[in-house]
N, C-alpha and C positions, 0 to 999 in steps of 0.2 A: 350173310357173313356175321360169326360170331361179334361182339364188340368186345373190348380190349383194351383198356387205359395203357397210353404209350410212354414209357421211361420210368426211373426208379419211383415207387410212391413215397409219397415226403412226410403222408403221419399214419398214426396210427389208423385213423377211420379209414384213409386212404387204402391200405395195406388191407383191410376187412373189406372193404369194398370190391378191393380186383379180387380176393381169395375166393368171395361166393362169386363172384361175375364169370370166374374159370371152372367153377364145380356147377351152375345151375347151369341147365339144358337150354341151347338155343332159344327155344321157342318160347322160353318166357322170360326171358328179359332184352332179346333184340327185336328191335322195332316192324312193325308191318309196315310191310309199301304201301304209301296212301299219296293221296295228290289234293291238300287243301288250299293250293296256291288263290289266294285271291290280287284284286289290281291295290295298289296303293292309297288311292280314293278310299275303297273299302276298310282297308287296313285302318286307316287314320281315324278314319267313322265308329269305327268297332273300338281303337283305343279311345277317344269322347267317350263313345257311353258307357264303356263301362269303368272310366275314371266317376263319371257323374253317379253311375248307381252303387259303385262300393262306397261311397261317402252316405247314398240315401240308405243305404242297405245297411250297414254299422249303426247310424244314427237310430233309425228304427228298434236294430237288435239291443243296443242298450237301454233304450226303454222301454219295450217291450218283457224285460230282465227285473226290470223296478217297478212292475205290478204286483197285485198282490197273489197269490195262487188262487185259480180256479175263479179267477173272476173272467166279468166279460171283454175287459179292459185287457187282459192279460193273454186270453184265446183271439183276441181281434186283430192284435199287436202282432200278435206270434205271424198269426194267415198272414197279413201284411207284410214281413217281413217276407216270407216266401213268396209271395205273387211280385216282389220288387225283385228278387234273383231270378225268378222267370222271368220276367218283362222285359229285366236286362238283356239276360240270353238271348230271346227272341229277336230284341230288335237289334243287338248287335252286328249280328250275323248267321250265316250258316252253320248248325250246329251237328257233330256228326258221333253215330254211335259206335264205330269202331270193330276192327278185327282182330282173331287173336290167331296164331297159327295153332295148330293141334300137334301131336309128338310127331306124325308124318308130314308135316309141314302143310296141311288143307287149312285153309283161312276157315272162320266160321265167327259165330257171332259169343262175346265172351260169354259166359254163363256158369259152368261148374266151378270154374278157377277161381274168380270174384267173391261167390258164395262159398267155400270153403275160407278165402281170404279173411273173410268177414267173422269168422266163426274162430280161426285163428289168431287174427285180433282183438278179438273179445278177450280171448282166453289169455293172451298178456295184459288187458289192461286192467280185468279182475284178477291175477295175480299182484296188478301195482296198486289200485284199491284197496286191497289187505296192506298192502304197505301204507299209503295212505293213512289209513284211519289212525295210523301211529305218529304220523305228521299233523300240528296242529292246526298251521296255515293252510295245508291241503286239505284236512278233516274238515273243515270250516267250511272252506270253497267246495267242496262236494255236497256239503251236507244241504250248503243253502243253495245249490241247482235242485238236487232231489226233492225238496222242501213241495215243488211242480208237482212232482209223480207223488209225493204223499199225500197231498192234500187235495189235488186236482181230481177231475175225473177222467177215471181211466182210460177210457174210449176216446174223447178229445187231447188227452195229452197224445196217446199214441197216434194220433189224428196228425195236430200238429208239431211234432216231432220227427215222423216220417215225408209228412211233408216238406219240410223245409231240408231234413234230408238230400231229398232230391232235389229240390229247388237250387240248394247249395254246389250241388253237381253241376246242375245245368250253366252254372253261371260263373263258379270258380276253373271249374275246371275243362268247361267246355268254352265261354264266350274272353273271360279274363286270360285261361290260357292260350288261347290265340291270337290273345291281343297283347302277350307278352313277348313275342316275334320268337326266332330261331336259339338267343343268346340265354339258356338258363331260365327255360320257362320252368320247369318244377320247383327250383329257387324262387323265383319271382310271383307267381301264383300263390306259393304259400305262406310266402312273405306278407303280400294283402290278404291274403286270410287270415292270419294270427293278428294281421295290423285288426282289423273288420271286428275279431273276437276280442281285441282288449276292449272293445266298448262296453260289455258286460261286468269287466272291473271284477273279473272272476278267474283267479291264476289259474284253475284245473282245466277248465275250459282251454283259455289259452295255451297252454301246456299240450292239451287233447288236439288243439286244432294244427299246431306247429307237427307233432309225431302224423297225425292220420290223412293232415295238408302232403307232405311226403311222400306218403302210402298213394294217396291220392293221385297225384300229382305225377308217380312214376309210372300209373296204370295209363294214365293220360297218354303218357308219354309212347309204353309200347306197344298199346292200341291203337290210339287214333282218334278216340272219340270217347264219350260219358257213359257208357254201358257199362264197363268196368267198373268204374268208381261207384258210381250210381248204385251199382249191386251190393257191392263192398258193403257201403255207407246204409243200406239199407239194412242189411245182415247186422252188420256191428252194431245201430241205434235198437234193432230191437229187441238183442240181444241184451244190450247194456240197459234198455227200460224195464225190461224183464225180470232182471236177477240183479243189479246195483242197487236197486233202493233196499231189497230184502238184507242184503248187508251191514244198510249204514241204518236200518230201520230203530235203533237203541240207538241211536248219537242225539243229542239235546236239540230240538227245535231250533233255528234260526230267525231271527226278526219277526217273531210271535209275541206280541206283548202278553203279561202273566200279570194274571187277577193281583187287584192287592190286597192283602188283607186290612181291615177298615181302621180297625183297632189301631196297630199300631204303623201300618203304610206301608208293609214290607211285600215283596210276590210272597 
């Protein structure tokens, strides 16, 4: 059954949202039948931990943020931080990868959809990039994440980047989201994700995690399970490791201290 928002829409987003929800094709954006009912015991279990590990999990990510690049402090930090959204995952609960219908309505495992998702994601947020760099609060908060990818080494950053990637799937959207019950899990999931990313005290980021939490969070939704997102999220990081630092590659260093001159004590 198609879905449908029932009675007048009362804003504008509203009114954009039922417009595509009536033009895009069944099968991607209404839900697969799936059965993840667990017992209540379970439930409560699952909301513990993973209350417990987005507090460990943010705490980490923000000082794992206030290393310096390319040190080992900073690569150690990063793993850490993904082996704690696994750990969560794991021990929360049953974690499931999810179906997607195809145009003739056969289930199947997500794959083409996600990876193009990913790729057309990219491609709005390096259009908003170019906007960006004309923003100085945003120029700043961009420049000092990539600060990682310029100075880092290449192989590790993309190491721990796609890592935690997925680690972030596993755990946002797989163990958090089903410990957000029936009422506004894509709300709610992304909520503690954006909460998890101000630790970093970095707006772009958070900006990034609020739009792609969303994204995220509706794959969640009409699949069933982390393959979705998972794919997305993997597509879009390595896309954006790729071709975002060549961008911002002329903006001014960030929290680089500069030689002084002896003479008179100026950088």
């Amino acid at each position: 059954m198609r879905l449908r928002r029932q009675g007048r829409p009362t804003g504008t987003l509203d009114r954009a949202v039922t417009r595509w929800a009536q033009k895009a094709p069944a099968w991607l954006i209404d839900p697969v039948p799936r059965d993840h009912r667990e017992t209540d015991t379970a439930f409560r279990r699952r909301r513990r931990v993973t209350a417990g590990v987005s507090v460990l999990g943010a705490g980490l990510l923000g000082v794992s943020l206030s290393q310096k690049p390319d040190s080992k402090e900073f690569y150690g930090l990063t793993m850490a931080v993904a082996g704690t959204w696994v750990a969560g995952g794991i021990a929360s609960g049953p974690l499931h990868l999810g179906w997607m219908r195809s145009s003739k309505a056969v289930l199947h495992r997500p794959l083409v959809t996600p990876v193009v998702s990913g790729v057309a994601v990219f491609g709005l947020f390096y259009s908003a990039a170019l906007v960006a760099r004309r923003i100085p609060v945003l120029n700043r908060a961009v420049t000092r994440v990539l600060r990682y990818a310029h100075q880092g080494n290449p192989a590790l950053v993309a190491t721990t980047t796609l890592t935690n990637g997925l680690a972030e799937e596993v755990f946002f959207r797989g163990a958090l989201y089903a410990a957000a019950g029936t009422t506004h899990p894509v709300l709610k999931s992304t909520a503690v994700y954006a909460l998890a990313t101000t630790a970093t005290r970095n707006p772009a980021l958070v900006l990034a995690s609020v739009v792609m939490g969303l994204l995220f969070g509706w794959q969640r939704k009409v699949t069933g399970g982390i393959q979705a997102p998972a794919l997305t999220h993997l597509v879009w990081s390595t896309l954006m490791l790729r071709y975002l630092p060549a961008l911002f590659d002329d903006q001014p260093s960030i929290d680089v201290e500069q030689p002084q001159d002896e003479a008179t004590g100026t950088a």
